[in-house]
NUDO-777717 format. One line per field, with one value per residue: x, y, z of N, C-alpha, C in turn; residue in three letters. Coordinates in steps of 0.2 Angstrom, whole numbers, plus 2048, in hexadecimal, padded with zeros to 3 digits. Layout:
BEGIN
n.u	c(X  ...)
n.v	c(Y  ...)
n.w	c(Z  ...)
ca.u	c(X  ...)
ca.v	c(Y  ...)
ca.w	c(Z  ...)
c.u	c(X  ...)
c.v	c(Y  ...)
c.w	c(Z  ...)
aa	c(ALA  ...)
//
This chain:
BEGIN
n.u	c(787  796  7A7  7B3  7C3  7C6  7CD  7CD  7D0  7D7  7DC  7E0  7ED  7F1  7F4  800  803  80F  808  806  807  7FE  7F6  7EA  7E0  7D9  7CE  7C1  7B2  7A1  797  78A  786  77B  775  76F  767  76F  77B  78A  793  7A4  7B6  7C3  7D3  7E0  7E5  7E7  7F4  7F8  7FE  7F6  7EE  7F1  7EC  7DE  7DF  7DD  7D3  7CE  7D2  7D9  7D8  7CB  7C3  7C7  7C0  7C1  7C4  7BB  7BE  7BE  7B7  7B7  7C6  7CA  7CE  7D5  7D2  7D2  7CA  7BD  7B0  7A3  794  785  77C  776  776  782  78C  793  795  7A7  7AE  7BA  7BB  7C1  7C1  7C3  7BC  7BF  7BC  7C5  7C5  7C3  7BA  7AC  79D  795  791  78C  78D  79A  7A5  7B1  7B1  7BD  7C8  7D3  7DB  7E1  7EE  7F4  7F1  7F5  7EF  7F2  7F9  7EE  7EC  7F6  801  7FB  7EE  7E6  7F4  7FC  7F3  7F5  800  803  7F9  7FA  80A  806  7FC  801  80E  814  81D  826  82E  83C  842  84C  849  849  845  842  83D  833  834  836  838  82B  81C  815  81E  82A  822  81D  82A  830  826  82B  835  830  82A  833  83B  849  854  851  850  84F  84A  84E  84E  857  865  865  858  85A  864  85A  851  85C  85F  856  849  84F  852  85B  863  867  861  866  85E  85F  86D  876  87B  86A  868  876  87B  870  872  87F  877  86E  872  86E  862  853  844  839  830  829  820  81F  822  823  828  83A  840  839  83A  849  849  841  847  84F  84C  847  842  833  82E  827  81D  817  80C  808  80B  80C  814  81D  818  80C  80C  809  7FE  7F6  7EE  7EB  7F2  800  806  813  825  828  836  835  828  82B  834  82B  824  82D  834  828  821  818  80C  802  7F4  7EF  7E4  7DC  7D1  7CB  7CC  7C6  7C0  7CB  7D1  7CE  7D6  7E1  7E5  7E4  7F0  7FA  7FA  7FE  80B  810  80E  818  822  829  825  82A  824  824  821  81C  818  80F  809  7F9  7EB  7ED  7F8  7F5  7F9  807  80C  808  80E  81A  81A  819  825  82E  831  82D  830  82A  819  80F  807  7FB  7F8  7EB)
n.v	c(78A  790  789  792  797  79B  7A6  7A4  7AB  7A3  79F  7AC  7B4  7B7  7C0  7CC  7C3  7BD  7BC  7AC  7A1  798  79F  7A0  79B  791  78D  783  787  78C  795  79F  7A6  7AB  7BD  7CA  7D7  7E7  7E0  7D7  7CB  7C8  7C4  7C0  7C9  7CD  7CE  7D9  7DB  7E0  7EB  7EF  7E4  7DC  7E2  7DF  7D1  7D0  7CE  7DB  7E7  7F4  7FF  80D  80B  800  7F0  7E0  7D0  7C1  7B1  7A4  7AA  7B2  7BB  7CD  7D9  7E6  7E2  7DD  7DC  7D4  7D9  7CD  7C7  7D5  7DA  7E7  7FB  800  7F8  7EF  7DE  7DA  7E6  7ED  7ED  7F2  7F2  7F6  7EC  7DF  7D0  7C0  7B8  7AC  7B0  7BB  7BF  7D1  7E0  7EE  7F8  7F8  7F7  801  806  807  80C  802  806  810  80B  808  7F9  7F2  7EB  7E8  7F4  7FA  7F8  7FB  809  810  810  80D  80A  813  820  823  826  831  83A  83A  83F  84D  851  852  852  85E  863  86E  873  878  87A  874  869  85A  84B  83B  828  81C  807  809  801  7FC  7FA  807  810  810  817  824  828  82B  834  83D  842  845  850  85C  858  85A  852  83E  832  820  814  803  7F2  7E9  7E8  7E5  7EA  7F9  7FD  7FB  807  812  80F  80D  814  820  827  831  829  81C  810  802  7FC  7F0  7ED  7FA  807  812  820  823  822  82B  837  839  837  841  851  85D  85A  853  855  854  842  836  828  818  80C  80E  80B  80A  80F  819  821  823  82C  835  83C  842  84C  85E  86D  872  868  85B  84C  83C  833  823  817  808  7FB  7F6  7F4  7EE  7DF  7DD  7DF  7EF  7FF  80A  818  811  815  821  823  82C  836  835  83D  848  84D  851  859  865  868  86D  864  85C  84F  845  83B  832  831  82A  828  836  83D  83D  846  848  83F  83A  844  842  834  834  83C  835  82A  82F  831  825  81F  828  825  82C  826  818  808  7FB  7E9  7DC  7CC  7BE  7B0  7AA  7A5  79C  79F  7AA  7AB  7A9  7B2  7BE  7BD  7BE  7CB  7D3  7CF  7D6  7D0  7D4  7DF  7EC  7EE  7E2  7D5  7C9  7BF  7B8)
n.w	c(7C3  7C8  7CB  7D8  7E1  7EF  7FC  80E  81F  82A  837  844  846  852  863  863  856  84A  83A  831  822  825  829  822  816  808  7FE  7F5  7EB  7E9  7DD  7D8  7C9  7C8  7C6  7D2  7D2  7D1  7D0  7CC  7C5  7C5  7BD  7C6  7C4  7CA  7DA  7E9  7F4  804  813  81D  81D  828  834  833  834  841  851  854  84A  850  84A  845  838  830  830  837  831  830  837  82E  823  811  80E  80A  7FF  7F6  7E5  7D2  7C3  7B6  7B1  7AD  7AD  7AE  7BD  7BB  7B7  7B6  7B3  7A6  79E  79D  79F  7A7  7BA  7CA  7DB  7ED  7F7  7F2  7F2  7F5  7E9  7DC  7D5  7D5  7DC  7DD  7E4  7DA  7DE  7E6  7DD  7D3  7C3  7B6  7AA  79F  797  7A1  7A8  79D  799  7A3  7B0  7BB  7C1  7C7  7D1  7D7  7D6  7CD  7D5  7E6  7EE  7E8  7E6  7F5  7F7  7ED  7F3  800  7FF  7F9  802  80F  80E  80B  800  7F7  7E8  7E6  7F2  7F7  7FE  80A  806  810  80E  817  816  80A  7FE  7FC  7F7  7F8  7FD  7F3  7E9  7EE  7F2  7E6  7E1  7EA  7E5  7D7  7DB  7E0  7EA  7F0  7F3  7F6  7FF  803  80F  811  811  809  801  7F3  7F4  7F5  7EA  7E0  7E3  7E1  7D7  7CD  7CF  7D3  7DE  7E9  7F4  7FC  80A  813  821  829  826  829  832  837  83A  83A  82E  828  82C  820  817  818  818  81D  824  828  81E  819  81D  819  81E  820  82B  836  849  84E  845  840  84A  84B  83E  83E  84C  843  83F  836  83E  83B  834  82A  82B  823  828  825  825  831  82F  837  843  842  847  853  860  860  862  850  84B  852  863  867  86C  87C  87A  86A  869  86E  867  85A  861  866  859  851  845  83C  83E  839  839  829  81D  80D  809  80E  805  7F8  7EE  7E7  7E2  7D3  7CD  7D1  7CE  7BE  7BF  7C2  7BB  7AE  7B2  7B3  7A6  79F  7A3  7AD  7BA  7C4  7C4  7D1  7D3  7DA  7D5  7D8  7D6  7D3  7DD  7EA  7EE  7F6  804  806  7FF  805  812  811  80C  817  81E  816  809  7FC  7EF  7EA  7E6  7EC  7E4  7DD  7D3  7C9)
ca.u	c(78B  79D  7AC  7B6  7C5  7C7  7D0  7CA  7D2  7D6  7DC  7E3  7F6  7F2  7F8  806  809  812  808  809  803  7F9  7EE  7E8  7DE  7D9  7C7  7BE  7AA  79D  794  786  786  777  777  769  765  774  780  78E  798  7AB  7B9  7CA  7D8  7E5  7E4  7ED  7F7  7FA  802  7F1  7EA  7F2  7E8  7D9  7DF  7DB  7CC  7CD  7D5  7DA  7D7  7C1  7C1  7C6  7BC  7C3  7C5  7B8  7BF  7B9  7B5  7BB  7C9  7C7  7D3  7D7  7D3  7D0  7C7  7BB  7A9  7A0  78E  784  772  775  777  78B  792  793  79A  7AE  7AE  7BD  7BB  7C5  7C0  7C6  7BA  7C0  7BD  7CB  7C1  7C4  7B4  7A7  797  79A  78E  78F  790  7A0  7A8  7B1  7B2  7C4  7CC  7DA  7E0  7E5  7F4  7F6  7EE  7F8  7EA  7F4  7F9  7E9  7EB  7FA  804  7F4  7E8  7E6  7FA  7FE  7F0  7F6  809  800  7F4  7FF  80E  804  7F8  803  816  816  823  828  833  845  842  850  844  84A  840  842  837  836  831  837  836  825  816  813  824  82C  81C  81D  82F  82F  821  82C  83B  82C  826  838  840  851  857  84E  854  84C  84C  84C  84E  85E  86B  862  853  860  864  854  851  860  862  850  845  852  853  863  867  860  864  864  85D  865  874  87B  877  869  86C  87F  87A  86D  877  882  873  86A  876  869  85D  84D  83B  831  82F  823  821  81C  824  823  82D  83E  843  838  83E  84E  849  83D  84D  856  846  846  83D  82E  82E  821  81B  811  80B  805  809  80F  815  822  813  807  809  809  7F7  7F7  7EB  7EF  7F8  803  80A  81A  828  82C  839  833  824  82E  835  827  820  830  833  820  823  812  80D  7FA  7EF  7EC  7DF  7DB  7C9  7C9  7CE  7C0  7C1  7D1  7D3  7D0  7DA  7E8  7E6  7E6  7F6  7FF  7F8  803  813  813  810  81C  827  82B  823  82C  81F  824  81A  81F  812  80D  803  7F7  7EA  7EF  7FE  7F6  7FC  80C  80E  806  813  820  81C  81A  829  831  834  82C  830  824  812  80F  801  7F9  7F3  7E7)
ca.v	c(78C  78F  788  794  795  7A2  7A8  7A6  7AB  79A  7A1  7B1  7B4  7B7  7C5  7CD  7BF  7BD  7B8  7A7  7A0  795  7A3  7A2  793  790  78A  783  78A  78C  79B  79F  7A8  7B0  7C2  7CD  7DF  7EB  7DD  7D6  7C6  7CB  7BE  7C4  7C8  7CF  7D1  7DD  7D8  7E5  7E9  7F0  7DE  7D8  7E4  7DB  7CA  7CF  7D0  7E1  7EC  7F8  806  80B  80D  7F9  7E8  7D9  7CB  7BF  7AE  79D  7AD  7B3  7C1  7D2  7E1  7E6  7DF  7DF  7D6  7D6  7D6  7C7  7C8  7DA  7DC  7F1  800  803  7F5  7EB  7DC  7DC  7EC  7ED  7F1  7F2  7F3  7F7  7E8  7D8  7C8  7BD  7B2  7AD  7B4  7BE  7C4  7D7  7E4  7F2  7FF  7F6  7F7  805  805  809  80B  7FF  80C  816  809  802  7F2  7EF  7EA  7E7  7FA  7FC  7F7  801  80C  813  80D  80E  80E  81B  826  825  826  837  83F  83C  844  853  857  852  854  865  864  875  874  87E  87D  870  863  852  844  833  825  815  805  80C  800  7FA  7FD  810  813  811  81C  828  82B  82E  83B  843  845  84B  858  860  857  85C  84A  83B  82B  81C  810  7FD  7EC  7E7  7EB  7E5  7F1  7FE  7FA  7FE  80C  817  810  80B  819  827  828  833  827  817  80E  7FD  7FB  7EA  7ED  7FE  80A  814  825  827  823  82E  83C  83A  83B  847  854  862  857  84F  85B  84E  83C  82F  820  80F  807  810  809  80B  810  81E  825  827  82E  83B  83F  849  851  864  871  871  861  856  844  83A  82D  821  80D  808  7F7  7F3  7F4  7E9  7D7  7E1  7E3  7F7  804  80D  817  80E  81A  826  824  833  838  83A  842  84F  84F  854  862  869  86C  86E  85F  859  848  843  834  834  82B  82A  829  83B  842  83B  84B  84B  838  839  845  83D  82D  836  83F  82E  827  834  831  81F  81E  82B  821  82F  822  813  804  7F5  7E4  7D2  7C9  7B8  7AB  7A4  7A8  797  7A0  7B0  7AD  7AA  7B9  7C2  7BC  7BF  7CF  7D5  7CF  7D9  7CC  7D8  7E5  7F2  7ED  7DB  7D3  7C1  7BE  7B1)
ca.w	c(7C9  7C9  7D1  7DA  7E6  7F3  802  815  825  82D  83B  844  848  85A  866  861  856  844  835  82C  81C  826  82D  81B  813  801  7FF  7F0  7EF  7E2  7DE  7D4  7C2  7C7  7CD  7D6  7D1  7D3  7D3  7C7  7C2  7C4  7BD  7CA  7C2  7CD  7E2  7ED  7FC  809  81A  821  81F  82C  838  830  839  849  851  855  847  853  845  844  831  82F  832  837  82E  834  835  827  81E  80D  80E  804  800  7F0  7E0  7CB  7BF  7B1  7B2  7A8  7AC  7B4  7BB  7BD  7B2  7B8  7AE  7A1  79D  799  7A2  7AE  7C0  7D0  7E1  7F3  7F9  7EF  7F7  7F2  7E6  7D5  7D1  7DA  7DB  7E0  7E6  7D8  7E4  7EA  7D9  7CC  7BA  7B4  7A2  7A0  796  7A5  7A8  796  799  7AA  7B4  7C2  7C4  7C6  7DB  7DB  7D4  7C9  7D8  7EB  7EE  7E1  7E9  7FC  7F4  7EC  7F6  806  7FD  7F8  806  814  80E  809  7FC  7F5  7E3  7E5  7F9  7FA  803  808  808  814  80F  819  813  801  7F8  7FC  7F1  7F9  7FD  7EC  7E6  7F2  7F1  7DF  7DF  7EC  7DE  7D0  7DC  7E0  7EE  7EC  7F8  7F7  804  806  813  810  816  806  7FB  7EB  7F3  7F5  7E3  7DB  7E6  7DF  7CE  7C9  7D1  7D2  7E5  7EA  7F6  801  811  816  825  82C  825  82B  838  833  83F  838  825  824  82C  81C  810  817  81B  820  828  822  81F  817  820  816  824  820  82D  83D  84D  851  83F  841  850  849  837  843  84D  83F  83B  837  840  837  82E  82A  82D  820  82D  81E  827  835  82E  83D  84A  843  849  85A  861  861  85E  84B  84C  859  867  865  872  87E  874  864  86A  872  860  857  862  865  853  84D  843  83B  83D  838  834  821  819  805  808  80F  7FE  7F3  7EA  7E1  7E0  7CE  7C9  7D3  7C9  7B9  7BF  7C4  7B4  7A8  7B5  7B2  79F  79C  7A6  7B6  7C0  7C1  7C6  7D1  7D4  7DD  7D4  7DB  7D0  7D7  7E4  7ED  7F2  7FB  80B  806  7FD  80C  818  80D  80A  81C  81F  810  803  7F5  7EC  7E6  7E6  7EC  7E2  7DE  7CB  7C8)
c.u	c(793  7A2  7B1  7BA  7C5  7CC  7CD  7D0  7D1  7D8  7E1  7EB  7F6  7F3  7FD  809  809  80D  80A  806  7FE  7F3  7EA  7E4  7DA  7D2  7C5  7B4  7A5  799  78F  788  781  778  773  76B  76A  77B  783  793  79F  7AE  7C0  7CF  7DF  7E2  7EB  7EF  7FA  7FD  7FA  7EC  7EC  7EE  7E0  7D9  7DD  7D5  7C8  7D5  7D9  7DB  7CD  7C1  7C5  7C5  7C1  7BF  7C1  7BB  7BB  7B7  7BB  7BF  7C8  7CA  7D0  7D6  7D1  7CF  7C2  7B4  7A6  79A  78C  77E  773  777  77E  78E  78F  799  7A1  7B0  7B3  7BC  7C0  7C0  7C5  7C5  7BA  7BF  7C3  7C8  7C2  7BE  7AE  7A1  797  792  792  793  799  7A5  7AA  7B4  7B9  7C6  7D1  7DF  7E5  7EC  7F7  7F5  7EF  7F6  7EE  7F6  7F3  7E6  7F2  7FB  7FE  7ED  7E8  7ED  7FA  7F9  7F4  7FD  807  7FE  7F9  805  80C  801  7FC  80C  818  81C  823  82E  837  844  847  850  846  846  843  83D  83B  833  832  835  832  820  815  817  828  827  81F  826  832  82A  826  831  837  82B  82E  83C  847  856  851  851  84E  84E  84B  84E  856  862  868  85C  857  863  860  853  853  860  85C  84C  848  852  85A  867  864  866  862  863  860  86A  878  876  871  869  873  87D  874  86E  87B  87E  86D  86C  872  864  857  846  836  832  82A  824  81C  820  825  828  834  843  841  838  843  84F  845  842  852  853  849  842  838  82B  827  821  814  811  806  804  80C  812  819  81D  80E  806  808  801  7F5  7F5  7EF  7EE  7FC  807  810  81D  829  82F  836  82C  825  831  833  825  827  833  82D  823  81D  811  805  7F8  7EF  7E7  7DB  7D3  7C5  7CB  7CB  7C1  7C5  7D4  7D2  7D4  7E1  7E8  7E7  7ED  7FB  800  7FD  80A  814  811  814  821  82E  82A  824  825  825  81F  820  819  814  808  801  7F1  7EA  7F6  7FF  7F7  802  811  80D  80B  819  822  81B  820  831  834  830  830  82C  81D  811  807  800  7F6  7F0  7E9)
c.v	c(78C  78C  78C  793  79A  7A1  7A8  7A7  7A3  79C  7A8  7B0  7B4  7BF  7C6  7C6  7C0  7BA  7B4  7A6  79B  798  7A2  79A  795  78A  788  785  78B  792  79E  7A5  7AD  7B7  7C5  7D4  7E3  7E6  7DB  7CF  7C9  7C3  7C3  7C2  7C8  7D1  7D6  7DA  7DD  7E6  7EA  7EA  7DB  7DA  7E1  7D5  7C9  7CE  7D7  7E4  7F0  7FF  804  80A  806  7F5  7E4  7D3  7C6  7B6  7A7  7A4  7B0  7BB  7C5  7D6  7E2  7E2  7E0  7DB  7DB  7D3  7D2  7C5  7CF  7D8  7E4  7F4  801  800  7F0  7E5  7DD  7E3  7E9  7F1  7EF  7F4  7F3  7F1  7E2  7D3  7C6  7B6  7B2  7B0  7B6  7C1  7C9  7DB  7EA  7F9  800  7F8  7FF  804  809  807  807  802  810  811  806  7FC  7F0  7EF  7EB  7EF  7FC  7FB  7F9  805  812  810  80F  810  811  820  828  826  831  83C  83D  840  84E  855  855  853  85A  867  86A  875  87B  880  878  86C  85D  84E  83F  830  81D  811  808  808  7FA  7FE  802  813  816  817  822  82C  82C  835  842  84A  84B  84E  85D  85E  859  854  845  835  828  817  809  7F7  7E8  7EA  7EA  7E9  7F8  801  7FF  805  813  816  80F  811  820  82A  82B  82E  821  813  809  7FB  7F6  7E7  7F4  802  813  81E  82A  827  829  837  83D  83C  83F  84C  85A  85F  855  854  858  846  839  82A  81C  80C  809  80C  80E  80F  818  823  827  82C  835  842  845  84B  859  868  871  86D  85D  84F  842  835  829  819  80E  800  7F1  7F2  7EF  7E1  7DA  7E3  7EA  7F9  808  814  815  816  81C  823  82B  837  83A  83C  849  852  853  85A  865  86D  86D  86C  85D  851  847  83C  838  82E  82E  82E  831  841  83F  841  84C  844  837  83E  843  837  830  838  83A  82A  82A  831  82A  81C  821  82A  825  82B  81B  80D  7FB  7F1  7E1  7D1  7C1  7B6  7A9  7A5  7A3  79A  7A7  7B0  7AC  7AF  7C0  7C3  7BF  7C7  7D5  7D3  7D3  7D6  7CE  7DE  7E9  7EE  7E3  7DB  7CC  7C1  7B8  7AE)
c.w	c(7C6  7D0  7D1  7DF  7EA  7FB  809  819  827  833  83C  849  851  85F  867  85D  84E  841  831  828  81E  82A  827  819  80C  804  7F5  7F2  7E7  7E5  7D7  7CE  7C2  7CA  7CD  7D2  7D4  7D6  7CC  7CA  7C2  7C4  7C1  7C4  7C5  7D7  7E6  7F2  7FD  811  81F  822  825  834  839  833  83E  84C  851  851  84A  851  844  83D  82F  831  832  833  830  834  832  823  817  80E  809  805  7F7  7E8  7D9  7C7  7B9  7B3  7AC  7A9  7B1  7B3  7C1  7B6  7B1  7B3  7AB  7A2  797  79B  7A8  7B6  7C6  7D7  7E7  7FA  7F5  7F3  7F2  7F2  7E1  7D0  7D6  7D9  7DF  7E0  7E0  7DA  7E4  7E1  7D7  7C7  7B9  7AC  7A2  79C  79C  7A7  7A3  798  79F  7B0  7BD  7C9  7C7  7CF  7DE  7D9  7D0  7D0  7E0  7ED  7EA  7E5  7F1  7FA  7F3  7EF  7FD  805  7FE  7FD  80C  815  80C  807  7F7  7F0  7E4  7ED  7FD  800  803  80A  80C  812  810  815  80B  7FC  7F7  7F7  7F0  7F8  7F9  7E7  7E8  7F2  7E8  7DD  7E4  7E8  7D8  7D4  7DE  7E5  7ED  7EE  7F8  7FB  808  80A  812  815  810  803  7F5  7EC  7F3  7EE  7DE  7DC  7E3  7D7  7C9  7C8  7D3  7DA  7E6  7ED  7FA  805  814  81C  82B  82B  829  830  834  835  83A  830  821  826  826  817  811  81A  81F  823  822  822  81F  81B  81E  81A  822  826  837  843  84E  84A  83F  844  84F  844  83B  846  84B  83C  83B  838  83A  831  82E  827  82A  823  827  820  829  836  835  843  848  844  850  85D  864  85D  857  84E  854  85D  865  86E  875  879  86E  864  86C  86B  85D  85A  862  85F  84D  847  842  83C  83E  834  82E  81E  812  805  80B  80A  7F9  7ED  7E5  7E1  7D7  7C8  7CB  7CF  7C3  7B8  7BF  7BD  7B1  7AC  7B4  7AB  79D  79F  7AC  7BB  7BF  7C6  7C9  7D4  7D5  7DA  7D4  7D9  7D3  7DE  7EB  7F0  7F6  802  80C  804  802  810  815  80D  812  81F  81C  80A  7FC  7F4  7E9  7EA  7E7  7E9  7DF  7D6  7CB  7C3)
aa	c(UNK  UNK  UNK  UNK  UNK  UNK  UNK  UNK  UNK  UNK  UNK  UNK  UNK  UNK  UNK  UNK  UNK  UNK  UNK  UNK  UNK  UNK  UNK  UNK  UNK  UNK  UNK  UNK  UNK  UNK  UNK  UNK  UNK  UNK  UNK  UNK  UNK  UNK  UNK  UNK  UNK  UNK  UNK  UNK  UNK  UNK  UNK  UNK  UNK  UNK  UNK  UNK  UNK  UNK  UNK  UNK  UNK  UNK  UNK  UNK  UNK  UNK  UNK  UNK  UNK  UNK  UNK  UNK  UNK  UNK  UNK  UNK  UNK  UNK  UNK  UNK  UNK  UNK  UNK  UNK  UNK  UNK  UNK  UNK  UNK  UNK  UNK  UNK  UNK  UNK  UNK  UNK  UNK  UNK  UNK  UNK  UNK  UNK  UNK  UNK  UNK  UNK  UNK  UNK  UNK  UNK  UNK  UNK  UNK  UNK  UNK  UNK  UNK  UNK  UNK  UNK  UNK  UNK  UNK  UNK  UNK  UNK  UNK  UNK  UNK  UNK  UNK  UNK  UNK  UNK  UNK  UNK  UNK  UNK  UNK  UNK  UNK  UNK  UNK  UNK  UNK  UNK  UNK  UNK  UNK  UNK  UNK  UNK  UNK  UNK  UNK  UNK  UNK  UNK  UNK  UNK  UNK  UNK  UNK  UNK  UNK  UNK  UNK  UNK  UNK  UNK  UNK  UNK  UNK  UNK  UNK  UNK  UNK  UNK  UNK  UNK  UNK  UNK  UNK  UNK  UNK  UNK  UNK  UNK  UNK  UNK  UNK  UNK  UNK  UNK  UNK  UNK  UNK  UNK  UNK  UNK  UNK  UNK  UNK  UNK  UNK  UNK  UNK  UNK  UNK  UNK  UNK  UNK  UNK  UNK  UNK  UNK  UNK  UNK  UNK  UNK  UNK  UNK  UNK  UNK  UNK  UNK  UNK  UNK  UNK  UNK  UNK  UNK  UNK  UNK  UNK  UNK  UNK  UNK  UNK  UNK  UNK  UNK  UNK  UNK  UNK  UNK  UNK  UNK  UNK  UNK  UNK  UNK  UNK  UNK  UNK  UNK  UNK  UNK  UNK  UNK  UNK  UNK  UNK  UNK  UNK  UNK  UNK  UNK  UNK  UNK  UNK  UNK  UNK  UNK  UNK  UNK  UNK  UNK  UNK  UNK  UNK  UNK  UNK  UNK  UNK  UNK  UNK  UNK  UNK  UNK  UNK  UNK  UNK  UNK  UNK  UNK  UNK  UNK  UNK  UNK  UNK  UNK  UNK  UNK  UNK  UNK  UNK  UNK  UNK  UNK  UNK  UNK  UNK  UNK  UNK  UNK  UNK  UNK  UNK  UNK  UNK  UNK  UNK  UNK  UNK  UNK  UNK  UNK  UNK  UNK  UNK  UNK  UNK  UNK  UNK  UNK  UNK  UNK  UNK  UNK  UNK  UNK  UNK  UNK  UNK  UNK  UNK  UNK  UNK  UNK)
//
């Protein structure tokens, strides 16, 4: 047997209510070494933390295509490790895999199904890329730029992206630059993300949301209005960024981070107002979801792969030691106290 620790729901935040680190509990557990026909030994190495977990808290999701969280059970997103016993043909031991169904356990016995086999080559060793930038964000960063912002090289297209300098955001508005944006302006929550933003990631310009007004400042940096819209954070931010859209512009509807301690269907409702928006300038706005482009997800990773070894694609992480400390990294980062890709290392 092993002795493993893992993650439960301990309890759920409530209606409309703020997650704490003590929805969260830290268990000890044992777990057997043996594994069944089509199944594998995984030791974790890296977990993901995300905004769309918090939808997971509830009872009811309020999106079909996620499960609730059931509560004394172990949580699951994102996670990557190395396989160290198999009983299937898929892998071997010492073979790295990832999955989209991780429990958040030091170690796991995994359905092979649930698993895939990744080179560590494709990030240079940088396993961790491997849940972003190179992994799930990096795709939705990707495949929502390309199939839903119809960015046009030498069409002097400005991009907005809110949430910038979150895990997607920060992705997402860098691929807007490589594809030909001519304006990129991201939105944040400081000055030191503000910072990165323009000097790190090559952003024309970014705007501190709790510091200045964001209406008049984005007035100055988007002189011809805005085409493309990347949203993470939906609300009142987006209603404004909406606002100075351009006839024909388009809305990468990607997270609605500002609506989710809120118990509301995904996507949360539009006010009047920027619904009158949107039709009166046939202004796109659609769900998007990764899993309806299965098809081109690996030459999107490969593409991603090249922009961030050949260092067009700059890569951030908050990494947080320790899986003892996933609910405070959780909390933290719904809140905004990361930058880039928050993640947990074992």
């Amino acid at each position: 047997m092993l002795q493993v620790q893992r993650v439960v729901l301990n309890s759920r935040p409530g209606t409309n209510g703020v997650p704490v680190p003590d929805n969260f509990r830290l268990e000890d557990a044992t777990l057997s070494r043996d594994v069944k026909q089509g199944e594998v030994l995984v030791r974790t190495f890296y977990l993901s933390v995300d905004p769309y977990m918090r939808c997971r808290m509830n009872e009811d999701t309020g999106a079909e295509y996620l499960t609730p969280w059931a509560l004394s059970e172990c949580v699951d997103g994102g996670g990557v490790g190395v396989v160290e016993s198999s009983c299937c043909d898929t892998f071997s031991e010492g073979d790295t895999v990832t999955s989209f169904n991780w429990p958040f356990q030091t170690h796991n016995v995994i359905k092979a199904s649930l698993l895939q086999k990744v080179d560590p080559q494709l990030v240079d060793g940088h396993l961790s890329h491997l849940l972003g930038a190179v992994g799930m964000t990096g795709l939705t960063a990707f495949l929502g730029m390309r199939e839903k912002g119809h960015v046009v090289k030498g069409a002097n297209q400005t991009l907005v992206v809110s949430g910038a300098a979150g895990a997607c955001g920060s992705i997402a508005g860098q691929i807007g630059r490589l594809d030909g944006c001519a304006r990129v302006v991201g939105i944040c929550g400081s000055n030191e993300k503000c910072k990165v933003l323009v000097e790190d990631l090559g952003f024309s310009a970014a705007v501190n949301y709790r510091q200045e007004d964001i209406s008049t400042r984005l007035r100055t940096c988007c002189p011809d209005g805005i085409d493309v819209y990347f949203d993470n954070v939906g609300g009142p931010i987006s209603d404004t960024i909406i606002a100075q859209m351009n006839v024909g512009g388009h809305v990468v509807l990607c997270g609605q981070i500002s609506q989710y301690n809120k118990d509301v269907p995904y996507p949360p409702p539009l006010s009047k107002e920027t619904q009158e928006v949107l039709q009166s300038r046939n202004i796109t706005r659609e769900r998007f979801m990764v899993l309806n482009y299965m098809d081109q997800i690996q030459a999107a990773l490969i593409q991603l792969s090249h922009w961030v070894k050949s260092g067009q694609l700059k890569v951030l992480e908050t990494v947080v030691d320790g899986i003892e400390n996933t609910g405070e990294a959780f909390c933290s980062m719904m809140k905004g106290g990361n930058i880039g890709k928050q993640i947990i290392k074992m």
